[in-house]
C-alpha positions, 0 to 999 in steps of 0.5 A: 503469483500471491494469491490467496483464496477464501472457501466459503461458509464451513471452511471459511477458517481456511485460507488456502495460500498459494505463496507462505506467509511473506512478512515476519512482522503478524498483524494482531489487529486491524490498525486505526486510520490516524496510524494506518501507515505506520503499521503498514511501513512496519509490515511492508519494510519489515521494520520496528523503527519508531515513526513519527506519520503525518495524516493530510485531509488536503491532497495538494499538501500531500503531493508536496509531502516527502517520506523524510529520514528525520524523525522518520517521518512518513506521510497518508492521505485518506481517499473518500467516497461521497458518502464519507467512506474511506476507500483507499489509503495512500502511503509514503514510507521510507525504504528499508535501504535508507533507514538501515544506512542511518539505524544501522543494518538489520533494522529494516527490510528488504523491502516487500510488496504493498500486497503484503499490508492487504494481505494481513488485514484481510487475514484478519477480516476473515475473522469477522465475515461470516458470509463471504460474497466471493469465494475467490479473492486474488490480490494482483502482484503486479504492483510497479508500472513500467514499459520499454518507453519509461521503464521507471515509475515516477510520483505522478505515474504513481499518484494517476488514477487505478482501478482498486477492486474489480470482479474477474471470472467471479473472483474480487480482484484487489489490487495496488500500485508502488515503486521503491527508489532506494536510497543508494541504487546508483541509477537515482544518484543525480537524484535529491537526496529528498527524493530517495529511500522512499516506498510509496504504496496505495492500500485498500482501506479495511472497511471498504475490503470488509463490506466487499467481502461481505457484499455490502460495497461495489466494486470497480473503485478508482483512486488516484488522480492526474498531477501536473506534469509539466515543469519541476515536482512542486517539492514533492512526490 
């Protein structure tokens, strides 16, 4: 399990790590909205290709969005609180398997969990909580749904409803959910082309984990929502 624990007040500096750093990619600083997901495609697939990232203000056009080689392009939807706080960040990114077919091998991956973007951000947040409300933060690895029924995840099982952020035994709990369909896995191979080489993360937004940390914000935050099931994909997922 990656799990990383904050000690509190004097040895707040200390971030006692079950797992070694997953990612070779650091994280300097806390990216801004307009380009979460780009840093996040770079830390999640381990990639330095330049991305070009669509932001959406309406859900209904990013449903209909895809993660496409050309450009690449990759796609971000902001999930609000009433009060205009961002909580989540969703993010569809390409799979380091597609972009090291077309750049070339070694310019991506493999592929790591979506725990990895949270991880980094709140390395960094830990510079700036001086008085952390939890002395235990777990970031749940358990980020791909599957069962012996559907054993594959699909986009609307990835877009239905979770809980972000909860409190355990004392612990804040962060977790995430995304799947991966790479590119040339012979399963997906009946599958649209528009529909592979694709790696789909749901992340916790830096000022919403921020204000957990520090006890100004609740926990239990659901993001996430029901899409239509019934009939063909409306061109995305």
């Amino acid at each position: 399990m990656l799990r990383i624990l904050l000690t509190t007040a004097a040895a707040l500096a200390t971030l006692m790590l079950a797992a070694c750093e997953p990612s070779p990619f650091a994280l300097q600083e806390i990216p801004t909205l307009d380009k979460y997901c780009l840093t996040a495609q770079k830390i999640v697939t381990r990639t330095e290709v330049p991305m070009e990232l669509v932001v959406h203000d309406n859900f209904a056009a990013f449903v209909k969005s895809k993660a496409v080689i050309e450009g690449p392009t990759i796609q971000q939807y902001n999930w609000k609180a009433d009060n205009g706080m961002v909580l989540g960040i969703s993010c569809k990114l390409k799979s380091a398997d597609h972009l090291n077919l077309i750049f070339g091998g070694g310019s991506a991956g493999p592929d790591g969990l979506c725990q990895y973007m949270n991880q980094a951000v709140f390395r960094l947040l830990t510079k700036q909580v001086t008085s952390p409300a939890f002395t235990r933060v777990v970031f749940d690895p358990s980020e791909t749904l599957s069962d012996d029924e559907k054993p594959i995840m699909t986009g609307p099982d990835w877009l239905a409803p979770f809980t972000m952020t909860y409190i355990e035994e004392g612990g804040l709990h962060i977790a995430t959910k995304g799947f991966v369909v790479n590119f040339l896995d012979p399963q997906y191979a009946k599958v649209p082309e528009r529909f592979r080489g694709v790696h789909y993360c749901h992340l916790i937004a830096p000022e919403y984990l921020e204000a957990l940390m520090s006890g100004e914000a609740e926990a239990d935050v659901v993001i996430g929502t029901d899409v239509d099931r019934s009939g063909p994909p409306p061109g995305g997922y």
